[in-house]
N, C-alpha and C positions, 0 to 999 in steps of 0.2 A: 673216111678221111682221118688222118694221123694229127695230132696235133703235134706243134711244134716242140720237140724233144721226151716226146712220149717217154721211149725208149731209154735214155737216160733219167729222168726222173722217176721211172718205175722202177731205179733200183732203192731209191729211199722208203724204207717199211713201210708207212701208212698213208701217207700221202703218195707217194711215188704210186703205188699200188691204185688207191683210188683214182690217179690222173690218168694212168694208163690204160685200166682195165674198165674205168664207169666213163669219164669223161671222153679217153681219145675214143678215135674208130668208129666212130658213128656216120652217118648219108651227113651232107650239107646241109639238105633240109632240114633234118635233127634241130642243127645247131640254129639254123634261121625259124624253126618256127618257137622255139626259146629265148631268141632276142625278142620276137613279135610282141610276147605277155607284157612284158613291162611298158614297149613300145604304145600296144594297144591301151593298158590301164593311162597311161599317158593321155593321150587320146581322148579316151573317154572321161576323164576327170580332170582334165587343167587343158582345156584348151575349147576354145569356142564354140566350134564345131561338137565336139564331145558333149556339152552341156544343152545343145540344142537336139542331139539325137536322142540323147535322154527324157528331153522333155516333152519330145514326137512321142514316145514311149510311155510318158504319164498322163499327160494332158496336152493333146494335140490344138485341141480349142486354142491354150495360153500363145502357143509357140505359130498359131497362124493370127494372133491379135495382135502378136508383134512384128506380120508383116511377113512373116517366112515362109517360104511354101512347104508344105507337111507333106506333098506327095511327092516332091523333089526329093526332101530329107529322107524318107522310106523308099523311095526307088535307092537311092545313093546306100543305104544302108544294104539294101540287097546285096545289090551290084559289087560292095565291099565282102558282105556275107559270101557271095559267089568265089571270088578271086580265092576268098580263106580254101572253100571247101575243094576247088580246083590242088589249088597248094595240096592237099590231103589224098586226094585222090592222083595225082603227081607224084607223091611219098609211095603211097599205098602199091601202086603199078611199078615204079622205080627202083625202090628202096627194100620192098617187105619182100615181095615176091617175083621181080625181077619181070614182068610181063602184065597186061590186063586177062582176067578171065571172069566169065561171067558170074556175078554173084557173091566178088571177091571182096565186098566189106564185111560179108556174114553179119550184118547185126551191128556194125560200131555206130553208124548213128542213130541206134536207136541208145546205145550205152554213154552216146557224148551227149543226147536230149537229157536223158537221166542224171549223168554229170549236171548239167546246165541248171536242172531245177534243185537238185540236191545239194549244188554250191547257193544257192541263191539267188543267182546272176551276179555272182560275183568276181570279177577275173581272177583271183587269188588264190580263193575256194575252188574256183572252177579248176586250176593248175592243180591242188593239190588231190583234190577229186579226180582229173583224169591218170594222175601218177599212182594213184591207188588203184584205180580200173587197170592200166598198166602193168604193174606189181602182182595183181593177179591175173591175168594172162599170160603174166610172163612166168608166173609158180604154175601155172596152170600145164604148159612145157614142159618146165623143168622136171614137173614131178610123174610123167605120164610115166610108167614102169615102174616107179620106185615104191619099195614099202613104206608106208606109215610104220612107226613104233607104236606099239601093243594092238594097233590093228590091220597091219598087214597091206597087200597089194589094192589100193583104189582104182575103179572102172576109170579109162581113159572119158568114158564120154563125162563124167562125173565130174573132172578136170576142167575139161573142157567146159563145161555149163557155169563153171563156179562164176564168172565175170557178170552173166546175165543173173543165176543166183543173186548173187549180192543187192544186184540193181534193184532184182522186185524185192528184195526183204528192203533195202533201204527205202525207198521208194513207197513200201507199205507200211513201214511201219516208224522209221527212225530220223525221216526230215522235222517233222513238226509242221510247220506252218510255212511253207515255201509262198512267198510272194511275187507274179511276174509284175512287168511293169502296168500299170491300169490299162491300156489300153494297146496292147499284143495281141494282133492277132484282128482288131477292130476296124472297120472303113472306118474314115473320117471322111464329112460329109460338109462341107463349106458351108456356113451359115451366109445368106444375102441379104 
């Protein structure tokens, strides 16, 4: 999809250039799942609902003494989680590859889990962590044939592995102390 006046603003050197060639042209999706981030941080930090998933997510106990159902709010959080991951697999079949084939995320959600905890849980982090996962993927293309300077032509599979590289040296060695929320992952179990 082109954005409106791609074509003429890409004759202005630096910007014109940037609008044209980073910004237009990209699937719909693209651009809808880049509204979502803000939308979603929205969401989750100024608005009712947002502080109540949050706090299914810390302490489930506080958030059903005040009356809320905690399996409601975790189903609903699914069932949100779901919609997302549909959207991506919609992009994925749509957008990347033009078809579904068996097998065809190769590994990205195990690179978006790794995102996830190596931002923190933090929407912010978590954008600028998948744009970096991104950036190498996409170096990871660009560079299959091409030589390095002073050392020459890199294995295509070598390329190709750098994205999940990364992930486990991050991951092992350079998060520090990733905290999820207390209780991910936990039954909650109704006190009578």
């Amino acid at each position: 999809m082109q954005l409106p006046l791609a074509a003429e603003i890409g004759q202005i050197p630096v910007i014109g250039v940037f609008y044209e060639r980073i910004l237009s042209g990209h699937h719909l999706l693209t651009y809808f799942a880049f509204a979502m981030i803000p939308l979603t941080w929205w969401i989750l930090y100024r608005t009712r609902f947002g502080l109540r998933l949050r706090a299914v997510g810390e302490n489930p106990g506080a958030v059903d003494t005040a009356g809320i159902s905690v399996a409601r709010l975790r189903y609903m959080a699914v069932l949100l989680g779901g919609v997302f991951v549909g959207l991506a697999g919609a992009f994925l079949s749509m957008a990347v590859s033009g078809g579904f084939t068996k097998g065809m995320s190769a590994g990205k959600g195990f690179i978006a889990l790794a995102a996830l905890v190596f931002a923190n849980w933090k929407p912010k982090n978590i954008l600028l962590t998948c744009l970096l996962f991104g950036f190498l993927e996409s170096l990871s293309i660009a560079m299959q044939g091409q030589p390095v300077p002073l050392i020459g032509e890199i294995p295509v599979q070598l390329w190709t592995a750098l994205p999940y590289i990364l992930t486990v040296v991050l991951l092992a060695g350079f998060i520090g102390k990733a905290m999820p929320p207390k209780a991910a992952g936990v039954p909650y179990v109704k006190e009578r």
